[in-house]
mmCIF file as Biopython writes it, N, C-alpha, C and O atoms, coordinates in Angstrom:
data_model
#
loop_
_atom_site.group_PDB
_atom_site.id
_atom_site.type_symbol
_atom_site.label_atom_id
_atom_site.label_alt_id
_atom_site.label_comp_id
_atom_site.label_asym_id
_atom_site.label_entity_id
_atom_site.label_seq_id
_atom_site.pdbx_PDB_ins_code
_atom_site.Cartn_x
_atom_site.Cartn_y
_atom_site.Cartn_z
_atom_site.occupancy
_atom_site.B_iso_or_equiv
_atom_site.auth_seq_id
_atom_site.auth_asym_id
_atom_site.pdbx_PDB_model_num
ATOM 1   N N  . UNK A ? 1  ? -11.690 5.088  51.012 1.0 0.0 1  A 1 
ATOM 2   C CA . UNK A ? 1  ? -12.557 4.558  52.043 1.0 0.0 1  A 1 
ATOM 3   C C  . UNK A ? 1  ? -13.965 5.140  51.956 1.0 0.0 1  A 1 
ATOM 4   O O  . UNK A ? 1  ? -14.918 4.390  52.169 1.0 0.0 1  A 1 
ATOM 5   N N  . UNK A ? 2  ? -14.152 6.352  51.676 1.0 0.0 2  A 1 
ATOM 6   C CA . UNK A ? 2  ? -15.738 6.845  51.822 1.0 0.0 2  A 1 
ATOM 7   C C  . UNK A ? 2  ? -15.001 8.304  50.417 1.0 0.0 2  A 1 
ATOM 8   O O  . UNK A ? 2  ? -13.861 8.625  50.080 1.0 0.0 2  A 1 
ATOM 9   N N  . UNK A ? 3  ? -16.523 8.820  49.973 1.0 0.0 3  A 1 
ATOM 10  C CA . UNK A ? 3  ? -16.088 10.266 49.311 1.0 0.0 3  A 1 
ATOM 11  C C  . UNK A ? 3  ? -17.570 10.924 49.770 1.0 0.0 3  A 1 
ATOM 12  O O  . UNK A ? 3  ? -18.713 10.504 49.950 1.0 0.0 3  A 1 
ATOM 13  N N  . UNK A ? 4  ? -16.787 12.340 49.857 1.0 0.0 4  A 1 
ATOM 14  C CA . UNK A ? 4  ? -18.335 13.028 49.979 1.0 0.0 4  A 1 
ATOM 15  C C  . UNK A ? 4  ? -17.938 14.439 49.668 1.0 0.0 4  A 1 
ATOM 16  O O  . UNK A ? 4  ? -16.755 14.745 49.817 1.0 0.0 4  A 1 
ATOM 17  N N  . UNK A ? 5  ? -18.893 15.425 49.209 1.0 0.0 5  A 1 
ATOM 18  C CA . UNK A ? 5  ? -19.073 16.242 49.005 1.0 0.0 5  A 1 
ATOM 19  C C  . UNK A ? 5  ? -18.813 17.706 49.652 1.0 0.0 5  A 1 
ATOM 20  O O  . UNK A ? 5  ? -19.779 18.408 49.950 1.0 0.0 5  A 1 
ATOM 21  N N  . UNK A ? 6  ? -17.526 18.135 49.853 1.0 0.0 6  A 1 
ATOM 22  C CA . UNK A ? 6  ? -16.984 19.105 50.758 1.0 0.0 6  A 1 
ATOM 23  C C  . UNK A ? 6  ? -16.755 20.628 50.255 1.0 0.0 6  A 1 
ATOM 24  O O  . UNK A ? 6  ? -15.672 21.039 49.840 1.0 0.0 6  A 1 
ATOM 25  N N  . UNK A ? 7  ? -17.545 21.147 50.321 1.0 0.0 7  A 1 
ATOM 26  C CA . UNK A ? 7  ? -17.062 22.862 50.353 1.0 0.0 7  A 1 
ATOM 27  C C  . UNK A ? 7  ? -17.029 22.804 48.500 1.0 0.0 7  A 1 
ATOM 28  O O  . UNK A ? 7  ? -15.900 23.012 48.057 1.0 0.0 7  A 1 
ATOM 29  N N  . UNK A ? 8  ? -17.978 22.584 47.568 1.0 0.0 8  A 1 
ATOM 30  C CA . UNK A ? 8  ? -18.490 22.507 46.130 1.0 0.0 8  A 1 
ATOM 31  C C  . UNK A ? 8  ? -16.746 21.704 45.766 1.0 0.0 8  A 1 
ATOM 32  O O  . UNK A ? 8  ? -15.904 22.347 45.139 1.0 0.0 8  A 1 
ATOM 33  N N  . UNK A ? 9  ? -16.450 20.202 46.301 1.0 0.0 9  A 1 
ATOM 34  C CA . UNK A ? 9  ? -15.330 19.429 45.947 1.0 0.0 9  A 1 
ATOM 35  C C  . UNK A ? 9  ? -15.909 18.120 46.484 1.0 0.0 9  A 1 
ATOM 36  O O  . UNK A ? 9  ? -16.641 18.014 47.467 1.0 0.0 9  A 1 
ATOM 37  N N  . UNK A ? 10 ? -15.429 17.050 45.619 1.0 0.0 10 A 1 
ATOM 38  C CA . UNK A ? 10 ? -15.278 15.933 46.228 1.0 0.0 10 A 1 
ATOM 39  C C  . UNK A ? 10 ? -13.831 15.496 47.110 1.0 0.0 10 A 1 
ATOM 40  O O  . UNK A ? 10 ? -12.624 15.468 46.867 1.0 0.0 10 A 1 
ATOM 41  N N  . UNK A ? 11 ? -14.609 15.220 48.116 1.0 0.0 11 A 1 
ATOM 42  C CA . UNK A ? 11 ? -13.254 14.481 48.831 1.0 0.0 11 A 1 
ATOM 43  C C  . UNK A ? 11 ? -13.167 13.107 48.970 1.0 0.0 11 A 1 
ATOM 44  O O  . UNK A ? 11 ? -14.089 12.361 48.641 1.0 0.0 11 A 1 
ATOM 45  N N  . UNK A ? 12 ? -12.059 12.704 49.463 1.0 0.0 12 A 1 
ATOM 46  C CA . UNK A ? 12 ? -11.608 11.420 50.101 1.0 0.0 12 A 1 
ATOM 47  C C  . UNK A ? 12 ? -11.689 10.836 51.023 1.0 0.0 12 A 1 
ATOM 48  O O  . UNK A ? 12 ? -10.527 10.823 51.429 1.0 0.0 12 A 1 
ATOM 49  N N  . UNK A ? 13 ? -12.167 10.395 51.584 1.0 0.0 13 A 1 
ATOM 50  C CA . UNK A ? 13 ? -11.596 9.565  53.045 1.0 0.0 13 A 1 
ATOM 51  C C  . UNK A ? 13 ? -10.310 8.775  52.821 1.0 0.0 13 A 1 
ATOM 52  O O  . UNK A ? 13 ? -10.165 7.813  52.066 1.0 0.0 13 A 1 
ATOM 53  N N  . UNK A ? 14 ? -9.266  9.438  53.729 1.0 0.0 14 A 1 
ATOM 54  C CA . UNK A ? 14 ? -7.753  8.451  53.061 1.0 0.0 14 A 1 
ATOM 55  C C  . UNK A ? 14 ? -7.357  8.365  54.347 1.0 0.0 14 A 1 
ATOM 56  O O  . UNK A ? 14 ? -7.157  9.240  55.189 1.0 0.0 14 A 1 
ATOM 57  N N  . UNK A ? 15 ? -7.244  6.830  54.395 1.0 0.0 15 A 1 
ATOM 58  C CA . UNK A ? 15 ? -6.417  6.466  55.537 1.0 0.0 15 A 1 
ATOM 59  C C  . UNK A ? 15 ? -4.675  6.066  55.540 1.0 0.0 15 A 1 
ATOM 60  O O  . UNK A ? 15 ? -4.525  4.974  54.992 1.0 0.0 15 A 1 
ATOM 61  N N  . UNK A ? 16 ? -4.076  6.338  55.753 1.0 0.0 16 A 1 
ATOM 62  C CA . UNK A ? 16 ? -2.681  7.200  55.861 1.0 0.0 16 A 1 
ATOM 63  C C  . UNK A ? 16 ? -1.691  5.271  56.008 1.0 0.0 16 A 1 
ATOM 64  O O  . UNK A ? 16 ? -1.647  4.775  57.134 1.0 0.0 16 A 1 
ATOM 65  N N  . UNK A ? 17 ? -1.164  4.630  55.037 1.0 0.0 17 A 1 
ATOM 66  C CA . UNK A ? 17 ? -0.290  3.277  55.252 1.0 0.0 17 A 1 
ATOM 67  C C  . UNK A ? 17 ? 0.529   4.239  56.593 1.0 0.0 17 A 1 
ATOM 68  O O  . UNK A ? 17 ? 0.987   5.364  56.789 1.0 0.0 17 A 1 
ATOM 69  N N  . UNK A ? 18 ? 0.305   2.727  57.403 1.0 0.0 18 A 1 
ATOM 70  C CA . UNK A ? 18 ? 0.988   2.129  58.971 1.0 0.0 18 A 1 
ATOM 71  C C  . UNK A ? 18 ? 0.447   3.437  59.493 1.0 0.0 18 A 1 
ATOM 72  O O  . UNK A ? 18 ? 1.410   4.082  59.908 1.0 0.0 18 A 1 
ATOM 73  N N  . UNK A ? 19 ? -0.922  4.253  59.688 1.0 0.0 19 A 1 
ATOM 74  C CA . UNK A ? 19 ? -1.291  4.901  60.565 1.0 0.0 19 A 1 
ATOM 75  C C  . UNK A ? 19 ? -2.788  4.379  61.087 1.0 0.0 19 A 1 
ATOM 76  O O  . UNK A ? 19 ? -3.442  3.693  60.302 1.0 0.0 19 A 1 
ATOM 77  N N  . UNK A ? 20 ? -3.251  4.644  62.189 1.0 0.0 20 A 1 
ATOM 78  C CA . UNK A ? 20 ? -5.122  4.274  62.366 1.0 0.0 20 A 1 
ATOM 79  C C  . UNK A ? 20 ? -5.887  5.185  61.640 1.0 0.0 20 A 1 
ATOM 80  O O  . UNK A ? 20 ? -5.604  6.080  60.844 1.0 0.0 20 A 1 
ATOM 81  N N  . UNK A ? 21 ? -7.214  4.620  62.234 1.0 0.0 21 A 1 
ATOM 82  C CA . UNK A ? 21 ? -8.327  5.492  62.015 1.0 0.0 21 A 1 
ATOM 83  C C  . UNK A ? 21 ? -7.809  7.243  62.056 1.0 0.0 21 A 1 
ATOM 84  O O  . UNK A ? 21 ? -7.557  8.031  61.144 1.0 0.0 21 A 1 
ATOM 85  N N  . UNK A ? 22 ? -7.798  7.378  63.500 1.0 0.0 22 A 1 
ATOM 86  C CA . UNK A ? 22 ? -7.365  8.684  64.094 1.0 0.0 22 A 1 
ATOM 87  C C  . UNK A ? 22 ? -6.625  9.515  63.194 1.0 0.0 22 A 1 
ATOM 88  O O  . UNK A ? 22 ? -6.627  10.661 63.641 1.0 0.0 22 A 1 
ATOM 89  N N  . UNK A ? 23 ? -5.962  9.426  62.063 1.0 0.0 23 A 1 
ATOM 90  C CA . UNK A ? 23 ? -4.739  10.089 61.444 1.0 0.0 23 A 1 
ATOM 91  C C  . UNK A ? 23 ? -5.671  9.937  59.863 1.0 0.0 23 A 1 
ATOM 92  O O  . UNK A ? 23 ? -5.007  10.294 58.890 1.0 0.0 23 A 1 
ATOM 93  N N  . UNK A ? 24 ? -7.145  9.439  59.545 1.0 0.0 24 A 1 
ATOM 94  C CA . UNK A ? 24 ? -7.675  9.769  58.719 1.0 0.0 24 A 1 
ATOM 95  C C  . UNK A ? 24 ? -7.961  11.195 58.481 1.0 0.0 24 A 1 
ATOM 96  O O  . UNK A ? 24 ? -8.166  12.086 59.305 1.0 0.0 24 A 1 
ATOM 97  N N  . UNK A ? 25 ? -7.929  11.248 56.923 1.0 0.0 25 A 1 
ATOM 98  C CA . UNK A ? 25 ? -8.005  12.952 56.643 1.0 0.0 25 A 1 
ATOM 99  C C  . UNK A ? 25 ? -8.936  12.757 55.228 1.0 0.0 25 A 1 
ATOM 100 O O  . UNK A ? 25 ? -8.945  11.849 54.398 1.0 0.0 25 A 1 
ATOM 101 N N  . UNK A ? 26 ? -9.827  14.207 55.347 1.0 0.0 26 A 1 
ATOM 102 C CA . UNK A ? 26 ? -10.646 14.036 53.493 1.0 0.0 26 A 1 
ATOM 103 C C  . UNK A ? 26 ? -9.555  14.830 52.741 1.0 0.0 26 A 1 
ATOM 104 O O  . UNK A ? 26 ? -8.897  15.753 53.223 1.0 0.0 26 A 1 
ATOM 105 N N  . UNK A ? 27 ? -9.462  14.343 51.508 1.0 0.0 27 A 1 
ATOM 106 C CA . UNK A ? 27 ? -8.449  15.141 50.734 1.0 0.0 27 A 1 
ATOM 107 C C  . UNK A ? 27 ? -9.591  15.362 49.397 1.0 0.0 27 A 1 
ATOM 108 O O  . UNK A ? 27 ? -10.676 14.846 49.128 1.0 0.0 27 A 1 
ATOM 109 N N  . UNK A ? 28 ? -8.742  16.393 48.747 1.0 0.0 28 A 1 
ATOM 110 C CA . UNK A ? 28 ? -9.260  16.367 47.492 1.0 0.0 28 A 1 
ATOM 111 C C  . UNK A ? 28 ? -8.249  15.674 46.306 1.0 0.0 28 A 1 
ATOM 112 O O  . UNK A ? 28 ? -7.053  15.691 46.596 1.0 0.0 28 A 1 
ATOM 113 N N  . UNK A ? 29 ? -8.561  15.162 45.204 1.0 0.0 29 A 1 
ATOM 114 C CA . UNK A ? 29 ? -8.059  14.629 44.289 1.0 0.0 29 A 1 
ATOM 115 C C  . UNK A ? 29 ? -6.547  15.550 44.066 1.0 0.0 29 A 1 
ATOM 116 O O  . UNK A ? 29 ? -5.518  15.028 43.637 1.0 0.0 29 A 1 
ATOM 117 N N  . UNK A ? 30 ? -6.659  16.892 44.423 1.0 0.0 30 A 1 
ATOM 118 C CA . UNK A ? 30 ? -5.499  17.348 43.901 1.0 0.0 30 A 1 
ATOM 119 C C  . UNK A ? 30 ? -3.958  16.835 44.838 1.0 0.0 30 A 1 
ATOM 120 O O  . UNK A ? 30 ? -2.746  16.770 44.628 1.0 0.0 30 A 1 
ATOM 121 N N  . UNK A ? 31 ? -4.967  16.539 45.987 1.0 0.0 31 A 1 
ATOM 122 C CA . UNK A ? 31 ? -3.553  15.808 47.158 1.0 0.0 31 A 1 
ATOM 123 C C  . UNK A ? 31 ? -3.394  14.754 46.730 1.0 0.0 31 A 1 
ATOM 124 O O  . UNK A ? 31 ? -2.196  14.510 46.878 1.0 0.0 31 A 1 
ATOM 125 N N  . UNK A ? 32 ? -3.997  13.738 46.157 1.0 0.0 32 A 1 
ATOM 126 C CA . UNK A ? 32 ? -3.556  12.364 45.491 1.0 0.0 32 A 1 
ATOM 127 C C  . UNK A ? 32 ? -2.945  12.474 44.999 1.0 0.0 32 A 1 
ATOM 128 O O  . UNK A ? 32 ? -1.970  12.303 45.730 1.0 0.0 32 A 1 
ATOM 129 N N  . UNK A ? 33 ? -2.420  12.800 43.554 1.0 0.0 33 A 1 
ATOM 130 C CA . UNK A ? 33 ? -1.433  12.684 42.618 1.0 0.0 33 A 1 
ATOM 131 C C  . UNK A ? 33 ? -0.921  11.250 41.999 1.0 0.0 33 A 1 
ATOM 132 O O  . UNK A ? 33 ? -0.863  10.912 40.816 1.0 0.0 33 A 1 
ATOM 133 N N  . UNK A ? 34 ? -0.515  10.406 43.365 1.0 0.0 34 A 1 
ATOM 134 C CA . UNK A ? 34 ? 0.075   9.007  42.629 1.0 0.0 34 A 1 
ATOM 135 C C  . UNK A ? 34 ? -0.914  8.250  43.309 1.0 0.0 34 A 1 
ATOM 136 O O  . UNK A ? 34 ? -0.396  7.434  44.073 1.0 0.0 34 A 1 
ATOM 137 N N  . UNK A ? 35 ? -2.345  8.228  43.301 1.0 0.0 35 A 1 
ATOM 138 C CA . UNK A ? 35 ? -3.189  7.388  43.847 1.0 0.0 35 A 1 
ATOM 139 C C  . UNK A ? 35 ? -4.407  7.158  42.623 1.0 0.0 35 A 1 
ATOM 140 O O  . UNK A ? 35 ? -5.532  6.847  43.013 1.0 0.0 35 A 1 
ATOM 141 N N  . UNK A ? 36 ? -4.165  7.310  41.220 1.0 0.0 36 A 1 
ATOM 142 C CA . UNK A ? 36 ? -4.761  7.676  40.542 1.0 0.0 36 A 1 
ATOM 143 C C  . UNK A ? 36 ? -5.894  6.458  40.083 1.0 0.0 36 A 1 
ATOM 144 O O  . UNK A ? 36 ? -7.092  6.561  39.817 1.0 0.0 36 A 1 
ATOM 145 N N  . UNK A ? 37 ? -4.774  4.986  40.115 1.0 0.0 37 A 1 
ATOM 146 C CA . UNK A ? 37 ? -5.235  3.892  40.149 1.0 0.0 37 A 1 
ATOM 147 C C  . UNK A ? 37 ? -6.445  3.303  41.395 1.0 0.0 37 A 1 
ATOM 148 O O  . UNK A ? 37 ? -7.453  2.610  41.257 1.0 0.0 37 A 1 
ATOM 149 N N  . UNK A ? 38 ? -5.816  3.932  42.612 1.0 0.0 38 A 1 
ATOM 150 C CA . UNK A ? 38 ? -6.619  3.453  43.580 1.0 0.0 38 A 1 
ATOM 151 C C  . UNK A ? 38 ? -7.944  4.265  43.407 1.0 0.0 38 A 1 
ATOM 152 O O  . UNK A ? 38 ? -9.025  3.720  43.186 1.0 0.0 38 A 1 
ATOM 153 N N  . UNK A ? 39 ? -7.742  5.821  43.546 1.0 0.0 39 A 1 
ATOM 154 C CA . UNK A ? 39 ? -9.255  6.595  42.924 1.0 0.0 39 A 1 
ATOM 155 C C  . UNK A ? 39 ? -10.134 5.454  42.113 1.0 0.0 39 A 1 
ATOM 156 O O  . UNK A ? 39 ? -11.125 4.801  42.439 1.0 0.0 39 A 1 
ATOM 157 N N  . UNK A ? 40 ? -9.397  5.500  41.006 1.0 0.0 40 A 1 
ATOM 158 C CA . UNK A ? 40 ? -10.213 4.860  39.894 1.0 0.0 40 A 1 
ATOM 159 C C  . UNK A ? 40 ? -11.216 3.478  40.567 1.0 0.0 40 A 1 
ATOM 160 O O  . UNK A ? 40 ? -12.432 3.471  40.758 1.0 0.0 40 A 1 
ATOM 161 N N  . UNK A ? 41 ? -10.230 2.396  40.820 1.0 0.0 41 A 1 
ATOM 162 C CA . UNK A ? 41 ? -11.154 1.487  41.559 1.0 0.0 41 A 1 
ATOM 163 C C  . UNK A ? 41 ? -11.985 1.909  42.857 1.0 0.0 41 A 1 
ATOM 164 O O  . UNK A ? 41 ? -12.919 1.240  43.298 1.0 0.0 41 A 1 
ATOM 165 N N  . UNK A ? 42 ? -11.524 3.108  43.411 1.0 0.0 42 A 1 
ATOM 166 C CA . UNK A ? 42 ? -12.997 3.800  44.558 1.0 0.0 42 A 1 
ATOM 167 C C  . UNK A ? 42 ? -13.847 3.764  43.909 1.0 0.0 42 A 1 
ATOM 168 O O  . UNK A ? 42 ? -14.789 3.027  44.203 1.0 0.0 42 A 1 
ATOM 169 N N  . UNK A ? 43 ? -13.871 4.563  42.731 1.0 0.0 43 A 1 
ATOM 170 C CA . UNK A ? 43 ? -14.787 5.384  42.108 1.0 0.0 43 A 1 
ATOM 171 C C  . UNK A ? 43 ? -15.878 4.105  41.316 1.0 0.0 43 A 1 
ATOM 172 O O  . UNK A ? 43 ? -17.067 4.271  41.042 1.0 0.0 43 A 1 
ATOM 173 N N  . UNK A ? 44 ? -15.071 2.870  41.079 1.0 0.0 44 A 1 
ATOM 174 C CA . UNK A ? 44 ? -16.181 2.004  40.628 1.0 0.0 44 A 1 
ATOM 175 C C  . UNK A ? 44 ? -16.714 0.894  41.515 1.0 0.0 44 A 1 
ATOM 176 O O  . UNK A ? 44 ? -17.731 0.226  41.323 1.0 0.0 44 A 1 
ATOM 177 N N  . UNK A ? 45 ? -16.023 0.829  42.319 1.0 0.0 45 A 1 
ATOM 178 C CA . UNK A ? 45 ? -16.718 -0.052 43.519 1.0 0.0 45 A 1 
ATOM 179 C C  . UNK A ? 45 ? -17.901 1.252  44.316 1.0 0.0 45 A 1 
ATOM 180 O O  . UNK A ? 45 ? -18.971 0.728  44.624 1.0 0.0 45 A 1 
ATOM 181 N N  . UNK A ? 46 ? -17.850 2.224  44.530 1.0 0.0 46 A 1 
ATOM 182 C CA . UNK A ? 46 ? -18.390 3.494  45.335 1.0 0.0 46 A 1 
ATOM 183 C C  . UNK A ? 46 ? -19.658 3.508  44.069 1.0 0.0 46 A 1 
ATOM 184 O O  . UNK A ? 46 ? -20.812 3.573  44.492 1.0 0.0 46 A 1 
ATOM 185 N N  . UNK A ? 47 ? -19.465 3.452  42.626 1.0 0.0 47 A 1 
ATOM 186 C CA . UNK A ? 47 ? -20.770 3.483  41.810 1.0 0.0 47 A 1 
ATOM 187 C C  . UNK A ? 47 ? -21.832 2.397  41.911 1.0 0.0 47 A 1 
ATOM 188 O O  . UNK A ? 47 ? -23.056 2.521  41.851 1.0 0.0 47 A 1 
ATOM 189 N N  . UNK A ? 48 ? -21.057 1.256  42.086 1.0 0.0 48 A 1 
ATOM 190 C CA . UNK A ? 48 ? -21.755 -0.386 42.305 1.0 0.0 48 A 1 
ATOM 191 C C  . UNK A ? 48 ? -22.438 -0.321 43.591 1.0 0.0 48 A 1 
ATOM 192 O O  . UNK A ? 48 ? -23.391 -1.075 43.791 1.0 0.0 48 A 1 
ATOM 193 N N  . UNK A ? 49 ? -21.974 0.662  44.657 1.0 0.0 49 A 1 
ATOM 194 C CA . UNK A ? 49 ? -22.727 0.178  45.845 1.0 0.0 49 A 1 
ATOM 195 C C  . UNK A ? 49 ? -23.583 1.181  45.956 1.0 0.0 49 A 1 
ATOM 196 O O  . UNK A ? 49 ? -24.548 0.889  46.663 1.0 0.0 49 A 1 
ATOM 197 N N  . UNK A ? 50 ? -23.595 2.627  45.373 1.0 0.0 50 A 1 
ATOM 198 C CA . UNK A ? 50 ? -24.497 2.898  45.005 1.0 0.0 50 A 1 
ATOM 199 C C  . UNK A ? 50 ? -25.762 2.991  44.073 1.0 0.0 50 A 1 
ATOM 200 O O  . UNK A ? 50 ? -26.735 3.744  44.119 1.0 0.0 50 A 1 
ATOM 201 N N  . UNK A ? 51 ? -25.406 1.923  43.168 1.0 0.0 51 A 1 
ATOM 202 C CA . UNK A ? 51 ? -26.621 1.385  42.065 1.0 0.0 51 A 1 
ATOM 203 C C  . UNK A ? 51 ? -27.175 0.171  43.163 1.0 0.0 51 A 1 
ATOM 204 O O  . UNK A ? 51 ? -28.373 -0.097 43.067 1.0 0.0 51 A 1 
ATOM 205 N N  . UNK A ? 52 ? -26.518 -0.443 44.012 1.0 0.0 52 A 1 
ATOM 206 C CA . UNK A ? 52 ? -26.829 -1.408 44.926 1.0 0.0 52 A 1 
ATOM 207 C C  . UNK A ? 52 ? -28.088 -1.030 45.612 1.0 0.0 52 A 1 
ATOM 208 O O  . UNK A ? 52 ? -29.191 -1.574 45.559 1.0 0.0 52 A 1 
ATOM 209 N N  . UNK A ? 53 ? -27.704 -0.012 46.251 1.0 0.0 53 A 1 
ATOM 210 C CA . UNK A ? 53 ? -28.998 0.779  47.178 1.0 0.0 53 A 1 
ATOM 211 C C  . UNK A ? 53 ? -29.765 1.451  46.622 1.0 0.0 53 A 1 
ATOM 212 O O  . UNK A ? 53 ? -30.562 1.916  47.437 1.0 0.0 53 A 1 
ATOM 213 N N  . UNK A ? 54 ? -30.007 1.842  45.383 1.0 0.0 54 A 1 
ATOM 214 C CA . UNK A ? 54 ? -30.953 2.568  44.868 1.0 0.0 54 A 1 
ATOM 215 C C  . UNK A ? 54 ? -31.715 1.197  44.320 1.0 0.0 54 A 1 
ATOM 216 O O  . UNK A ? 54 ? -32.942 1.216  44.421 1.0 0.0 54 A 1 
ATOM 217 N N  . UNK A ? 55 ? -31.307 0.403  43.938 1.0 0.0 55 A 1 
ATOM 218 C CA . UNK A ? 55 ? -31.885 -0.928 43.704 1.0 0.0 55 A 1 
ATOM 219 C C  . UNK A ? 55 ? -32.642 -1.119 45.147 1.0 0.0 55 A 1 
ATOM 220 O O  . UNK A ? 55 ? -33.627 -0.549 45.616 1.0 0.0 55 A 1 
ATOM 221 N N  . UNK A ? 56 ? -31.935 -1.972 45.575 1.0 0.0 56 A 1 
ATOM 222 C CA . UNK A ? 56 ? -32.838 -2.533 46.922 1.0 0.0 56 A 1 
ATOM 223 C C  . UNK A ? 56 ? -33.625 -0.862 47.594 1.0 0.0 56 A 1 
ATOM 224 O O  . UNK A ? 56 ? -34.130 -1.184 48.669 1.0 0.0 56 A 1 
ATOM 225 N N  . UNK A ? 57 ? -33.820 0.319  47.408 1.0 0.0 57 A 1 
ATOM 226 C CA . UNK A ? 57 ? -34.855 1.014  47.683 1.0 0.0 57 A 1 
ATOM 227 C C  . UNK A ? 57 ? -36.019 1.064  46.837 1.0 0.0 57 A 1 
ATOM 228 O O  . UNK A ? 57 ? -37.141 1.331  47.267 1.0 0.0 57 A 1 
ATOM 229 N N  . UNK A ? 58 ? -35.644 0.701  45.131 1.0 0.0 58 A 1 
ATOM 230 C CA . UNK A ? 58 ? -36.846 0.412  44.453 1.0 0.0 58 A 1 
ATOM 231 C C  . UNK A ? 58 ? -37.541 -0.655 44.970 1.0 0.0 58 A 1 
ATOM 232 O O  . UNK A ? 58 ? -38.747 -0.513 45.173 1.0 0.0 58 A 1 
ATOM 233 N N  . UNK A ? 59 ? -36.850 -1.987 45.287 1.0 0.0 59 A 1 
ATOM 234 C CA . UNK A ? 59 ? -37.534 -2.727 45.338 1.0 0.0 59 A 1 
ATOM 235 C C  . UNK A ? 59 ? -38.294 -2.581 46.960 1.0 0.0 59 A 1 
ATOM 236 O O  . UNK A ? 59 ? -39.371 -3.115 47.223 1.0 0.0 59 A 1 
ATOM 237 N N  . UNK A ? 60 ? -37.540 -1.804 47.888 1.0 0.0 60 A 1 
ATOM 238 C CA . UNK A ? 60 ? -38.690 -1.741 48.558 1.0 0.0 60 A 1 
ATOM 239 C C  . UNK A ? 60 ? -40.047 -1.183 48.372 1.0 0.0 60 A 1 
ATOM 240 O O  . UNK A ? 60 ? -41.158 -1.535 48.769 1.0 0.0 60 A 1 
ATOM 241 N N  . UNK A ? 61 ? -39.704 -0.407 47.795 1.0 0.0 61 A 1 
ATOM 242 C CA . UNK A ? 61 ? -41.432 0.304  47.080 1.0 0.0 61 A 1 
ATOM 243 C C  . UNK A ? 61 ? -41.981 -0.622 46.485 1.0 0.0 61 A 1 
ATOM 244 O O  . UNK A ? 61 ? -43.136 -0.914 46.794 1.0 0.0 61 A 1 
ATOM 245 N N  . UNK A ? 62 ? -41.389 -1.238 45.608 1.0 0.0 62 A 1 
ATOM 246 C CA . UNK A ? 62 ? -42.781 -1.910 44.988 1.0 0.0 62 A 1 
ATOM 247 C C  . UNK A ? 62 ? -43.165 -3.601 46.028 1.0 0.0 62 A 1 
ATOM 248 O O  . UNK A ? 62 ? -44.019 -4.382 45.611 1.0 0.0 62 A 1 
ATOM 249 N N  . UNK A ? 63 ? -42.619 -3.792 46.928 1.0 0.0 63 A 1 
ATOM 250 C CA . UNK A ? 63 ? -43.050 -5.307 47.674 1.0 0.0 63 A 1 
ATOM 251 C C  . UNK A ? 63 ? -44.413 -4.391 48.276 1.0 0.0 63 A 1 
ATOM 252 O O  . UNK A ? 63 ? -44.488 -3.227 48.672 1.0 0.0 63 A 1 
ATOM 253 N N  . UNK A ? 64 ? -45.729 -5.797 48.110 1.0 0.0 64 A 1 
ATOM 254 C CA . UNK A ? 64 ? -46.779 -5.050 48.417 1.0 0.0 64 A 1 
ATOM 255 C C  . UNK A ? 64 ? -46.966 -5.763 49.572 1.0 0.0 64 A 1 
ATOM 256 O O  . UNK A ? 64 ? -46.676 -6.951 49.710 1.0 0.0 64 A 1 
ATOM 257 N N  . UNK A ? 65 ? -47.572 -4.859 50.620 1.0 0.0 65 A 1 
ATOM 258 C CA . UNK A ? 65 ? -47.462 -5.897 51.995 1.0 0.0 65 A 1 
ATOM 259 C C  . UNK A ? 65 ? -48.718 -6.063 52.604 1.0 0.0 65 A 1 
ATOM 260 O O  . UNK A ? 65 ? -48.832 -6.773 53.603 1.0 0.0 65 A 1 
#
């Protein structure tokens, strides 16, 4: 769901099958184990949306107004 940068680790945002929001936890990769596939597609949808926004911030710089 989200990753960010925790205590010199990347974590997870993992939301927990048949639990809510509320019972979300950050993990680190070493608590995954059999999620290796799902990481993987985080990790390239999470690169795309960040080439996304560094895009649309270039292009705000250069629109001249």
């Amino acid at each position: 769901m989200n990753k960010q940068w925790i205590r010199e680790k990347n974590k997870y945002l993992v939301r927990w099958k048949k639990f809510t929001a509320e019972s979300d936890t950050w993990e680190g990769k070493e608590n995954l184990g059999n999620t290796k596939k799902a990481i993987k597609e985080f990790e390239k949808e999470y690169q795309r949306d960040i080439e996304e926004i560094n895009w649309q911030k270039k292009e705000k710089k250069t629109v001249i107004t």
